[in-house]
C-alpha positions in Angstrom: 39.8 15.9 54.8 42.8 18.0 54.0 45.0 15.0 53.9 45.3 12.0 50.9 46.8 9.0 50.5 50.6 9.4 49.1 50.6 12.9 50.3 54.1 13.5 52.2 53.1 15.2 55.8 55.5 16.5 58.6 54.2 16.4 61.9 53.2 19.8 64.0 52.6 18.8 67.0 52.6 15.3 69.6 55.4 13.2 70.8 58.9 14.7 71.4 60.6 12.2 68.7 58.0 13.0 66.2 57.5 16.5 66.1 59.0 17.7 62.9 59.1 14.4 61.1 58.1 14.0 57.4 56.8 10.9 55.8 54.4 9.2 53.5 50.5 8.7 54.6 49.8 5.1 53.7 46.3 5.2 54.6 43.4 7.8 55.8 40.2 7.1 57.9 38.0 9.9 57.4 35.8 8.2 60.0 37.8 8.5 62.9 40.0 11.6 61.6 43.0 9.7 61.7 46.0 9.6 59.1 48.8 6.7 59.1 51.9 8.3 58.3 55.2 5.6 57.7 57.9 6.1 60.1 55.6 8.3 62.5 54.3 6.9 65.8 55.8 3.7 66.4 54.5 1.0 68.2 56.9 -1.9 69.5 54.5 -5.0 69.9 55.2 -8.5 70.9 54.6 -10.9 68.8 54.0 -15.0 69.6 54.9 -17.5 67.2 51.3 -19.1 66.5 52.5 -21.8 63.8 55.8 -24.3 63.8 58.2 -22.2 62.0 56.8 -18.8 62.4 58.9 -16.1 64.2 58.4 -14.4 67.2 59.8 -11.3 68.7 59.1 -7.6 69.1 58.0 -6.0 66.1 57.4 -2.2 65.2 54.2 -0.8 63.5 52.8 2.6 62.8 49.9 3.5 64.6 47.5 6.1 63.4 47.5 9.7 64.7 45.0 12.6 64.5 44.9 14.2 61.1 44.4 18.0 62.9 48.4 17.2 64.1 49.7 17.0 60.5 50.2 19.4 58.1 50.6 18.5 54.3 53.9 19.8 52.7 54.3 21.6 49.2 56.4 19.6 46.8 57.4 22.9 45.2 58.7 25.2 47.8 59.3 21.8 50.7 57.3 24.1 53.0 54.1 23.1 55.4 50.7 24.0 54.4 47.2 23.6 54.8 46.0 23.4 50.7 43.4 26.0 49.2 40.7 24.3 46.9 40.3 26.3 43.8 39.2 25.6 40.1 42.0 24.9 37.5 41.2 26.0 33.7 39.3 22.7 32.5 36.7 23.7 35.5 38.3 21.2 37.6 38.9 21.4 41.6 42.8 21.2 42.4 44.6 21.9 46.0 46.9 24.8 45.8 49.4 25.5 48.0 48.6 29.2 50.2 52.5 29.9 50.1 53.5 29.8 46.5 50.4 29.4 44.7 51.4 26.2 43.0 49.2 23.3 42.1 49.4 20.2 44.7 
């Protein structure tokens, strides 16, 4: 997959409120080709007390979206790309962003 855990992503394309939203991936399935990105697709859910003392109420969680939808963003130029794969000096592989040729 394109996408990493800690990577910061803006979103390309879904919901209304979430198109153009950047934020964090806190975790990648690379089974289902999903990414969780925090403070992207909200959920509101509601929540019973099960034990004497624990609260109840509506509470909001990220749900996973489709990993094609996203689109990683260069920490050097702030702008959205899909990274290149290329070999660094040492022989190692490194993501490089296609706009400004800088190491991800």
């Amino acid at each position: 997959m394109h996408i990493k855990t800690n990577d910061t992503v803006v979103v390309m394309t879904g919901k209304r409120e979430d198109k153009g939203k950047k934020g964090k991936v806190m975790r990648v399935d690379p089974e289902t080709r999903t990414v969780l990105v925090e403070g992207v697709n909200v959920a509101k859910r509601h929540k019973k007390p099960r034990k004497q003392g624990e609260p109840g109420g509506i509470i909001s969680k990220e749900t996973p979206i489709y990993a094609s939808k996203v689109m990683r963003v260069c920490p050097k130029c702030d702008k959205p790309t899909r990274p290149a794969h290329r070999f660094n000096k040492n022989g190692k592989k490194v993501r490089v962003c296609k706009k400004c040729d800088a190491e991800i």
